[in-house]
Backbone as CSV, one residue per row, in Angstrom:
resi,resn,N_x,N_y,N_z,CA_x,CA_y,CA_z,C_x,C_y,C_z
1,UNK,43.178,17.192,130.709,41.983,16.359,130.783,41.550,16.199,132.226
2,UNK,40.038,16.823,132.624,39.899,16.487,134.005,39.581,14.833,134.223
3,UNK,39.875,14.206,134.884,39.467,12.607,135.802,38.624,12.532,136.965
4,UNK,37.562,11.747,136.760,36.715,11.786,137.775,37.181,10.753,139.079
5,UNK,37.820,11.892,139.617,38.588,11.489,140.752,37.662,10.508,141.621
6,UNK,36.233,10.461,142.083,36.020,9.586,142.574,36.130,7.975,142.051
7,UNK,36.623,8.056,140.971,36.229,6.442,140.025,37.637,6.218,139.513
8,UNK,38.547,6.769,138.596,39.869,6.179,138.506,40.769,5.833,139.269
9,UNK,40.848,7.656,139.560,41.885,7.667,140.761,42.117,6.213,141.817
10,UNK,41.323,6.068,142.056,41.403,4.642,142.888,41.476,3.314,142.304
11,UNK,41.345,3.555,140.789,41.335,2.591,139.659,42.837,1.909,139.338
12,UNK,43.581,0.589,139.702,44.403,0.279,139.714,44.514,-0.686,138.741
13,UNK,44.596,-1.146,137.717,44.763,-2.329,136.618,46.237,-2.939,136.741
14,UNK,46.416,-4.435,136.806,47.544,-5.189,136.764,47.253,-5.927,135.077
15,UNK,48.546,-5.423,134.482,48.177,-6.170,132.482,49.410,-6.763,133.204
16,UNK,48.888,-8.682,132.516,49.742,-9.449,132.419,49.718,-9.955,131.140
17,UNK,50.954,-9.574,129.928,50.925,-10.226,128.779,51.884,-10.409,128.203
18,UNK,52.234,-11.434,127.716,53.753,-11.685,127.438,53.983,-10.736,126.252
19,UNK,53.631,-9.940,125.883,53.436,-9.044,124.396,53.655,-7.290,125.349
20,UNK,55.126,-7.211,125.403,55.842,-6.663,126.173,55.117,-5.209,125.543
21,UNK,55.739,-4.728,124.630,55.523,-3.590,124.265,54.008,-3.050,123.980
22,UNK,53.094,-4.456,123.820,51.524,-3.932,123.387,51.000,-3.657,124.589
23,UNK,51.708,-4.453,125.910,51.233,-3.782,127.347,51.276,-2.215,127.636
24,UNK,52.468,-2.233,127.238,53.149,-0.970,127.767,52.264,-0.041,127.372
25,UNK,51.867,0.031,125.826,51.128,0.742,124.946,50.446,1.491,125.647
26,UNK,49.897,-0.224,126.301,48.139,0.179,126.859,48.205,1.024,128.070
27,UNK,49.231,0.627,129.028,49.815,1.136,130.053,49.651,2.734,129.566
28,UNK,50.194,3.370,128.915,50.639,5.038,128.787,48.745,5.342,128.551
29,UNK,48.275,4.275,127.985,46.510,4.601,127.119,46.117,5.062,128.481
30,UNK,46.135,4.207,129.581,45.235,3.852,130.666,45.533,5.293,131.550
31,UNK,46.682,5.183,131.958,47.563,6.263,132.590,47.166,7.789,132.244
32,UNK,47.015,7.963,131.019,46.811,8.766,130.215,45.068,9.343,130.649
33,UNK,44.530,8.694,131.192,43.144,8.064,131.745,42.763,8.325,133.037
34,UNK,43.899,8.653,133.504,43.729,8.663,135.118,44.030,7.304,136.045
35,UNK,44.163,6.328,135.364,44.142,5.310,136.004,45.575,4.604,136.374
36,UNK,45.797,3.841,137.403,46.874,3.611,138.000,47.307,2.469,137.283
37,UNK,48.219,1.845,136.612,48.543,0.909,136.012,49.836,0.042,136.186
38,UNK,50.171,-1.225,135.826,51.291,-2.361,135.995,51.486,-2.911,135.203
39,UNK,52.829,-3.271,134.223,52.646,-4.770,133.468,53.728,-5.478,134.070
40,UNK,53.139,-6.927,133.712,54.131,-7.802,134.141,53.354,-9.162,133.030
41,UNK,54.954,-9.777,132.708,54.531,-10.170,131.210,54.620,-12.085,131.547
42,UNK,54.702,-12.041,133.001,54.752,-13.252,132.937,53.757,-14.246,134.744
43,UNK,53.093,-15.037,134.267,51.819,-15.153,134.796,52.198,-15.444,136.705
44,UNK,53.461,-16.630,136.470,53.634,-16.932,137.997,53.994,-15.754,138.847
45,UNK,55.117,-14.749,137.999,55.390,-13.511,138.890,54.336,-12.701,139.124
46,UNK,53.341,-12.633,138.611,52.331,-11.880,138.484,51.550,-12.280,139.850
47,UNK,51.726,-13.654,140.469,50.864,-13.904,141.276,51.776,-13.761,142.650
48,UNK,52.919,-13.007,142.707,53.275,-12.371,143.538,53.054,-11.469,143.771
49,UNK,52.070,-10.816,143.275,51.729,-8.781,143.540,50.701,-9.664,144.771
50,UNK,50.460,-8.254,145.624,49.491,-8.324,145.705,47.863,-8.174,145.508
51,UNK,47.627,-9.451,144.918,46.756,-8.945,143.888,45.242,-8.059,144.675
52,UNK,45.069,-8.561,145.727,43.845,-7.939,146.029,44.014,-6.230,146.042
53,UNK,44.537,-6.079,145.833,44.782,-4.494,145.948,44.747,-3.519,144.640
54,UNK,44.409,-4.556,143.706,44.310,-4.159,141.971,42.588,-4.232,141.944
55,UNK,41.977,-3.156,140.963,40.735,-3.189,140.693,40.167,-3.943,139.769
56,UNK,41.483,-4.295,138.903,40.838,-5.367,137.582,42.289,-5.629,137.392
57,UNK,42.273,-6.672,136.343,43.586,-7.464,136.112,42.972,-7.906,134.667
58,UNK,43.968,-7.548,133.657,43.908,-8.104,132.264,45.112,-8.639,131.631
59,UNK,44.527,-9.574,130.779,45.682,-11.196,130.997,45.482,-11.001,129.625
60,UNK,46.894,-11.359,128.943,46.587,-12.159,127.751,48.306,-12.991,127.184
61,UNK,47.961,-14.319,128.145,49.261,-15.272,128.330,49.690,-16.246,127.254
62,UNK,49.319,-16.218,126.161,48.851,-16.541,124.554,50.540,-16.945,124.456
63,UNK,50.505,-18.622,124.237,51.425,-19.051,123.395,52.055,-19.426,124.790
64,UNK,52.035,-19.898,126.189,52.553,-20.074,127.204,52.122,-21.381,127.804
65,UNK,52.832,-22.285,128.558,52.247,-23.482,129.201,51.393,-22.756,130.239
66,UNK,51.434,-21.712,130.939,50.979,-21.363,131.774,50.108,-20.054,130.919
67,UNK,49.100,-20.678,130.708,48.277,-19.657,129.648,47.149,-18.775,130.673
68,UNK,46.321,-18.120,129.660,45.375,-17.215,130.606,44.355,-17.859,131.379
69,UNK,43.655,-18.832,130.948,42.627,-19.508,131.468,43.210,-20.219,132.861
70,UNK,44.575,-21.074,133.050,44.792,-21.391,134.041,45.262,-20.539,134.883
71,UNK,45.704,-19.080,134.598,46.318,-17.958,135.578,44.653,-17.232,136.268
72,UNK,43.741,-17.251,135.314,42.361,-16.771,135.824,41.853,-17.238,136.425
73,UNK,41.818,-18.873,136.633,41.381,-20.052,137.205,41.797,-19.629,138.630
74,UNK,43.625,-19.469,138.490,44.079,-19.768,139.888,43.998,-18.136,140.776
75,UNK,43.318,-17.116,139.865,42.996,-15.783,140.693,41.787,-16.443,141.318
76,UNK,41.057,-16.661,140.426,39.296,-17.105,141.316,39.581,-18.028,142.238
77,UNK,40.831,-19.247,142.625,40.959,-20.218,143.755,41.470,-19.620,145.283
78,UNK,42.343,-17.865,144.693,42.814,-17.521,145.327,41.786,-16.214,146.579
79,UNK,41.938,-17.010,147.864,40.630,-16.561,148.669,41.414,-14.974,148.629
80,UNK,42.165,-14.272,148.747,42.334,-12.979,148.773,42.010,-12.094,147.157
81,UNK,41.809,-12.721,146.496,42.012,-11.793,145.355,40.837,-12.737,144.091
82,UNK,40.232,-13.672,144.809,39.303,-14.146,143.705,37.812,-13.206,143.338
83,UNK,37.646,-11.976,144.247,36.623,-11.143,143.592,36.926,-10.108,142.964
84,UNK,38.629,-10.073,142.758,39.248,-8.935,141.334,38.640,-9.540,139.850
85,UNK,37.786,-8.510,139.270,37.538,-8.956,137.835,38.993,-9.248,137.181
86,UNK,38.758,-9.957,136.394,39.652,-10.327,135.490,38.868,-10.575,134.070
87,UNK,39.309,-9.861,132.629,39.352,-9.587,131.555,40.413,-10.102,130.998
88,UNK,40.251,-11.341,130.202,41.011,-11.971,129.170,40.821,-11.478,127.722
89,UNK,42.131,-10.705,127.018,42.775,-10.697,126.059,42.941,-11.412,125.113
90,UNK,42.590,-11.947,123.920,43.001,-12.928,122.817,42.718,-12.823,121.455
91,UNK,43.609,-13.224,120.511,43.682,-13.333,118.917,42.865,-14.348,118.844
92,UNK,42.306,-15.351,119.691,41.566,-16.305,119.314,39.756,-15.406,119.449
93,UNK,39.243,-15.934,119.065,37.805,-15.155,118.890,36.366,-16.661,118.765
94,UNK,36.866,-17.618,119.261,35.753,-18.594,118.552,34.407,-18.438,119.756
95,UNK,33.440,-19.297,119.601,32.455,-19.256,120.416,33.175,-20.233,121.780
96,UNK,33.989,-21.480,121.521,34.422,-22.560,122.680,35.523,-21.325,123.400
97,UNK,36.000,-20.421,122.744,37.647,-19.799,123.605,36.886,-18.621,124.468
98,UNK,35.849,-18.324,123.876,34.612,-17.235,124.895,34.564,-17.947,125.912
99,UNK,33.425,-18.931,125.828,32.865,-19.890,126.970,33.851,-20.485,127.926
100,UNK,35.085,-20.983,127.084,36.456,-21.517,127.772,36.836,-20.314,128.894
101,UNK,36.462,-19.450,128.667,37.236,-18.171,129.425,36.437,-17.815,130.729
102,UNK,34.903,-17.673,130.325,34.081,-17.597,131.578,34.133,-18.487,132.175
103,UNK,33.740,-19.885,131.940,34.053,-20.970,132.698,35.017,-20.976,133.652
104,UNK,35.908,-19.981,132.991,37.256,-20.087,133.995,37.402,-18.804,135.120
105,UNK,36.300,-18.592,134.813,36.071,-17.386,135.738,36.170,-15.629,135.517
106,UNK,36.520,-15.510,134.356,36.878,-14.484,133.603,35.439,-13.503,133.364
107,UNK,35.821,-12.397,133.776,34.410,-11.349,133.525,34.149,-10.740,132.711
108,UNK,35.244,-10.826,131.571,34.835,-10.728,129.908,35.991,-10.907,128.997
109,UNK,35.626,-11.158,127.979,36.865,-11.960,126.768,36.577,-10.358,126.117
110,UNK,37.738,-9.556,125.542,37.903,-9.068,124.509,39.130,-9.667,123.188
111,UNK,37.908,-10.080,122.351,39.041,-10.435,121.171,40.296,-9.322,120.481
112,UNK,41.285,-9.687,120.137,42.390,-8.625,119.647,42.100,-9.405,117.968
113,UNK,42.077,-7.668,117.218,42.923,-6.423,117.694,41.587,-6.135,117.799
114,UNK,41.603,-4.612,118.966,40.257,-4.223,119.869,40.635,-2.548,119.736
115,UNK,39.742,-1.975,119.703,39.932,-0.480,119.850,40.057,-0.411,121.476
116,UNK,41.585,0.508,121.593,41.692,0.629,122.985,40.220,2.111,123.942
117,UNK,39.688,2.322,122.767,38.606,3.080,123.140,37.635,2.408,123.680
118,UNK,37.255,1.101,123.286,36.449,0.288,123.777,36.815,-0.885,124.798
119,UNK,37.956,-0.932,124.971,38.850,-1.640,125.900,38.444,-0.773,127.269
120,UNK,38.826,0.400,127.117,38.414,1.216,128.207,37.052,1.478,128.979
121,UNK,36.532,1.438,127.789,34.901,1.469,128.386,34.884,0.272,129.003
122,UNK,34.925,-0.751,128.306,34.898,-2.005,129.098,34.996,-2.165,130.324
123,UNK,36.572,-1.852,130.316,37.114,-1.931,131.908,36.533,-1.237,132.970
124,UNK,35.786,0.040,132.799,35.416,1.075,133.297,33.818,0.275,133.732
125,UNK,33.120,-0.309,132.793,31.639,-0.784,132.931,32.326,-2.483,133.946
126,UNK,33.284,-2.806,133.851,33.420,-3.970,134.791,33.678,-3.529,136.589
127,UNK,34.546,-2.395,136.107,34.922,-2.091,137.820,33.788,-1.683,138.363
128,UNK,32.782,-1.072,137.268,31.434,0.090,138.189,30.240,-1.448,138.844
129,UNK,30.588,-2.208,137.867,29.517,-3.544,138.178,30.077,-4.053,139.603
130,UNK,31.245,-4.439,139.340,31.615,-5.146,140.643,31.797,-4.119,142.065
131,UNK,32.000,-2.799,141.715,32.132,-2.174,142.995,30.761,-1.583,143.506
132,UNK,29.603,-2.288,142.462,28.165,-2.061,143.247,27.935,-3.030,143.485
133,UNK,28.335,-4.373,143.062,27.865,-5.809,143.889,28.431,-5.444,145.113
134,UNK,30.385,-5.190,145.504,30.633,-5.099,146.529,30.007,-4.257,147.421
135,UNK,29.331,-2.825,147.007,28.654,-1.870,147.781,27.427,-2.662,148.516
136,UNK,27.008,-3.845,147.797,24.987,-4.062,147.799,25.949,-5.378,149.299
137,UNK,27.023,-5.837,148.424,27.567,-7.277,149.631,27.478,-6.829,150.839
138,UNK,28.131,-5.402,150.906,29.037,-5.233,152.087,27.730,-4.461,153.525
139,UNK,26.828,-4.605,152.667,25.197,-3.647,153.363,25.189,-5.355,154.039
140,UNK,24.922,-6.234,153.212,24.300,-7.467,153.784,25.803,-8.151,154.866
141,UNK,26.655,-7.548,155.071,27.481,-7.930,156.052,27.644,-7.800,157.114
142,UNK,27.427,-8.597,158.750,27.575,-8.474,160.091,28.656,-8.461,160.490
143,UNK,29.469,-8.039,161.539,30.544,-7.813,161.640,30.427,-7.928,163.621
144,UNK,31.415,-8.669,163.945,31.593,-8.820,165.417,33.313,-9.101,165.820
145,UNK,34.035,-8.338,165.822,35.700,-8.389,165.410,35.748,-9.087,164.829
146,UNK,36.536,-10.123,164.409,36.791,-11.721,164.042,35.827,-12.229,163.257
147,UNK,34.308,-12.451,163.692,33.255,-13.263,163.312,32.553,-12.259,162.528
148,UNK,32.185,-12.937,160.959,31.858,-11.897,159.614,30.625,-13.186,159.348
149,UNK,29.396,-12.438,159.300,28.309,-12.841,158.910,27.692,-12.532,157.456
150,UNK,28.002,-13.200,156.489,27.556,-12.642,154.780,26.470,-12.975,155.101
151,UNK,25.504,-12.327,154.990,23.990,-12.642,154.835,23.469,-12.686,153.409
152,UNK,23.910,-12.046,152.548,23.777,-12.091,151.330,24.459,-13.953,150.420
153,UNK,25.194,-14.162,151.194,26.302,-15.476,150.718,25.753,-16.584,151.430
154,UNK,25.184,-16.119,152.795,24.795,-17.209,153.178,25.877,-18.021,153.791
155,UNK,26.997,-17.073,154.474,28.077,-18.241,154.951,28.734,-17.136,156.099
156,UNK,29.439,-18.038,157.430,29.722,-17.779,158.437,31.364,-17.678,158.480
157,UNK,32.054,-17.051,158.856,33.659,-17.161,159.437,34.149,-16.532,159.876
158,UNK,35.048,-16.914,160.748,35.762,-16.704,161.931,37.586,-16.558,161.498
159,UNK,37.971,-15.343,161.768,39.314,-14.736,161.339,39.427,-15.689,159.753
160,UNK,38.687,-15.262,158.500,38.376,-16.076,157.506,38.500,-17.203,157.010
161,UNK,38.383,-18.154,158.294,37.992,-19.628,157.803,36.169,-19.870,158.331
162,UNK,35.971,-20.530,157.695,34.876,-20.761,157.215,34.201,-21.206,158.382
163,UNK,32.698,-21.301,159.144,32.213,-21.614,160.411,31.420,-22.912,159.033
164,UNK,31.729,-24.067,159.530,30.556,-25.186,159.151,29.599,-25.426,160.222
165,UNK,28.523,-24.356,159.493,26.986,-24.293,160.428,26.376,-25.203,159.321
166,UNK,25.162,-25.248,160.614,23.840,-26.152,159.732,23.134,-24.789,159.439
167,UNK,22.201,-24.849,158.432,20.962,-24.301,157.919,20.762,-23.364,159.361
168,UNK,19.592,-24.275,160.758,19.469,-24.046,161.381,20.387,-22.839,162.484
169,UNK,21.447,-23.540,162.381,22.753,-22.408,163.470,22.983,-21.258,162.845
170,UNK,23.080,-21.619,161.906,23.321,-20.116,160.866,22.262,-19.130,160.651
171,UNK,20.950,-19.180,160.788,20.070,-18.483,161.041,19.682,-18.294,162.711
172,UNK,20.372,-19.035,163.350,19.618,-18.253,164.659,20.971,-17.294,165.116
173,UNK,22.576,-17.628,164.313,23.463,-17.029,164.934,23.277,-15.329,163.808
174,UNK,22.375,-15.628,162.671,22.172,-13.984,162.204,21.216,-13.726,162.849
175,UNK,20.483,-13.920,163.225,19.470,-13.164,164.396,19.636,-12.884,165.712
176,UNK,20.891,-13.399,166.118,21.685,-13.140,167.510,22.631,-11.446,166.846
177,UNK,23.124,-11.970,165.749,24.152,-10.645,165.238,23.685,-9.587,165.212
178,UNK,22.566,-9.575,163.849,21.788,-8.744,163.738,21.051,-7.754,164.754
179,UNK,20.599,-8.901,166.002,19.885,-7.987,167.077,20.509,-8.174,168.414
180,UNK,22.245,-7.310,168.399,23.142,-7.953,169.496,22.422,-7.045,170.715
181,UNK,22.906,-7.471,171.622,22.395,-7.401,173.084,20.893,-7.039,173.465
182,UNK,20.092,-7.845,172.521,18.644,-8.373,172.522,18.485,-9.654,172.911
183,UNK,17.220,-9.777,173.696,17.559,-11.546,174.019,15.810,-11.617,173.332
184,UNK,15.704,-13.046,173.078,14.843,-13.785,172.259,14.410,-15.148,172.835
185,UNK,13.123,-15.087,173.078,12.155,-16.544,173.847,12.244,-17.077,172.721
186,UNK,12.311,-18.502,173.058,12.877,-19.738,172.343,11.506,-19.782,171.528
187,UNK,10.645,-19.113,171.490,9.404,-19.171,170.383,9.911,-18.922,169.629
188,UNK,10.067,-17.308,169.775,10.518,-16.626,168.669,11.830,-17.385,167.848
189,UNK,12.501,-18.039,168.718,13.875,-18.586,167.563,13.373,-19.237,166.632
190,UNK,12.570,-19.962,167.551,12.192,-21.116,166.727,11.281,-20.970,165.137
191,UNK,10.679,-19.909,165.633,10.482,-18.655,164.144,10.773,-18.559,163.361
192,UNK,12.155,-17.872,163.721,12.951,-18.019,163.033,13.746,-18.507,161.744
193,UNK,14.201,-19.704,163.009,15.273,-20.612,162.530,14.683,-21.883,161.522
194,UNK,13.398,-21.716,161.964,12.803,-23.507,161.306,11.725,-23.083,160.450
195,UNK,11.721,-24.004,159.515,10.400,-23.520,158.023,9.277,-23.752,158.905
196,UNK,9.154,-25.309,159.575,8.079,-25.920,159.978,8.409,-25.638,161.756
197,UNK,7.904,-24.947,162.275,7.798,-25.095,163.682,7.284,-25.788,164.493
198,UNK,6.084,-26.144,164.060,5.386,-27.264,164.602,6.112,-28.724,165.473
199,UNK,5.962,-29.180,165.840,6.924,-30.009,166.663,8.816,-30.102,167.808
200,UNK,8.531,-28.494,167.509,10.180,-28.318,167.613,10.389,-27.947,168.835
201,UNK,10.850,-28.567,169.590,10.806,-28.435,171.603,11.885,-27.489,171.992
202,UNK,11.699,-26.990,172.803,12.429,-26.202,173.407,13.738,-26.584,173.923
203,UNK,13.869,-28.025,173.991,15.135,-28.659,173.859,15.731,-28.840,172.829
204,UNK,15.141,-28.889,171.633,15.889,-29.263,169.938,16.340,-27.386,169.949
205,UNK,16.139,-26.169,170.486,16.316,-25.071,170.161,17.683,-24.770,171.037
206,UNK,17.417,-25.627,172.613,18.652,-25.656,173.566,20.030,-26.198,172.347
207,UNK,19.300,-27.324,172.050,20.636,-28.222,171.534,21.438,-27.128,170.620
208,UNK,20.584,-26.729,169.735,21.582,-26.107,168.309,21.691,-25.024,168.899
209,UNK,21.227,-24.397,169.977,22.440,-23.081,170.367,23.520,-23.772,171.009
210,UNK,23.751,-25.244,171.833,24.440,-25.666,172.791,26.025,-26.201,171.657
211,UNK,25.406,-26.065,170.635,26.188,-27.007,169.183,26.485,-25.527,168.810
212,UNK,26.021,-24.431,167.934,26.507,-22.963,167.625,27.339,-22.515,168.764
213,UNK,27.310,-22.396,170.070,28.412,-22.307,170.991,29.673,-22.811,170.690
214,UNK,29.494,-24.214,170.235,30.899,-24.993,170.703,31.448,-24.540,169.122
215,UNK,30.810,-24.355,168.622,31.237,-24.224,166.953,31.834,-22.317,166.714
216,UNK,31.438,-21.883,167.386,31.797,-20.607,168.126,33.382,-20.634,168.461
217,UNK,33.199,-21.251,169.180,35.185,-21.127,169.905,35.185,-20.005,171.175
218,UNK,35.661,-19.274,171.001,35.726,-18.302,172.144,34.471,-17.203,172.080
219,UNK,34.060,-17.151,170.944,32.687,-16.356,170.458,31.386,-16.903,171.158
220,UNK,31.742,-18.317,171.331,30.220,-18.893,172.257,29.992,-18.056,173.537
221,UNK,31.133,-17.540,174.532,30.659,-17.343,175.618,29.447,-16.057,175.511
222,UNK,29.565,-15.426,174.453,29.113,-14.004,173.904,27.029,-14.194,174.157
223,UNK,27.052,-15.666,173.559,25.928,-16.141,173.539,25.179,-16.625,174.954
224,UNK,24.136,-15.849,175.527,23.786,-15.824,176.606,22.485,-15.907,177.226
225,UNK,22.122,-16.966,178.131,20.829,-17.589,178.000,20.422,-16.555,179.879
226,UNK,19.355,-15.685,179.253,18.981,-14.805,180.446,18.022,-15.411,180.998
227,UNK,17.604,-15.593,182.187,16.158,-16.354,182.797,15.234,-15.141,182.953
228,UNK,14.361,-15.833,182.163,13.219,-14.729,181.864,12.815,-13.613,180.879
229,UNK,13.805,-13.878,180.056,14.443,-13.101,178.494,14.391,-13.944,177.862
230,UNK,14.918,-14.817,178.004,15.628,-15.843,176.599,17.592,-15.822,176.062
231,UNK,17.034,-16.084,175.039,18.717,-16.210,174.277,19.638,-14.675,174.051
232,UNK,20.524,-14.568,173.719,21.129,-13.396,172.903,22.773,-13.052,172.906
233,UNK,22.824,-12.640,172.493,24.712,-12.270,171.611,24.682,-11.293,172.221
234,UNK,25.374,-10.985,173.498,25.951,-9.862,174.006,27.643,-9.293,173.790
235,UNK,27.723,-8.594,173.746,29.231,-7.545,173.558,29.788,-7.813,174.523
């Protein structure tokens, strides 16, 4: 059977289900598939892999204190591995154990028993979705060593903790990223950065770069006020 080496091959699935042998099953199905596969039948060990390094993860922890919804819960809390799809498994089928499942973060419920023919497609139509969100994310991403600008997310951080910008800082520090070792007259920021420009002094534009500096850390010095240029993010 040929495998379209650009799409499995790199296709890694972690099955966590206490239903030892129906894993395995699936395991030889998947394998059989081209695809790289794991079981592990029990939820806490499971959250010792490393999970970010799996393309999808399918759970089905049925009959456990530590069931699927709270093991899916605690993939999505987990900042390394909460944008692995995860596909929940279950004999339950109602409309509340669906909804119960997305809620919990889960990127699709297949009820059992399921044709592993359509299990596959599944999995196959979840990884292609999420590895074109990540393709469309990773276009809208700035990058300055350390300091990662999601423009698409709308959020700032520094060796991945989080920069708490205002509205304002956060748009004049993507227009510093975006156009590094360009400098910019405080008109233009002000352009920018503010819906309403009208009233906004050339000192309220000093301040929130003087505030994005300190919120910066060692990244502020980068930010550089030229006489006769203006502002800008130099290398």
């Amino acid at each position: 059977m040929q495998v379209n080496e650009t799409a499995q091959d790199r296709t890694k699935i972690l099955i966590v289900d206490t239903d030892t042998m129906s894993a395995e099953l699936l395991q030889l199905r998947f394998e059989s598939e081209g695809f790289q596969c794991k079981v592990i039948a029990d939820g806490h060990k499971a959250h010792e892999e490393p999970l970010a390094d799996y393309s999808l993860i399918l759970v089905d922890l049925s009959g456990k204190d530590y069931g699927s919804l709270a093991f899916t819960t605690d993939v999505k809390r987990n900042p390394d591995a909460f944008n692995v799809p995860v596909i929940i498994l279950s004999k339950k089928s109602t409309e509340d154990d669906i909804v119960n499942a997305l809620d919990a973060g889960a990127d699709d419920f297949i009820s059992k028993p399921f044709s592993t023919r359509e299990l596959i497609a599944r999995v196959r139509a979840v990884v292609r979705r999420r590895r074109m969100m990540n393709s469309r994310r990773s276009s809208n991403v700035v990058k300055f060593q350390d300091l990662v600008l999601d423009l698409g997310a709308g959020t700032a951080s520094f060796a991945s903790e989080k920069l708490a910008l205002t509205r304002t800082e956060y748009l004049i520090l993507a227009l510093f990223l975006r156009n590094r070792n360009n400098f910019f007259e405080r008109a233009e920021i002000r352009h920018e950065a503010w819906d309403d420009e009208k009233g906004v002094s050339d000192r309220a534009v000093d301040t929130n770069i003087s505030r994005l500096r300190k919120k910066l850390g060692d990244y502020g010095r980068h930010i550089i006020n030229r006489q006769g240029f203006g502002y800008g993010f130099v290398d």
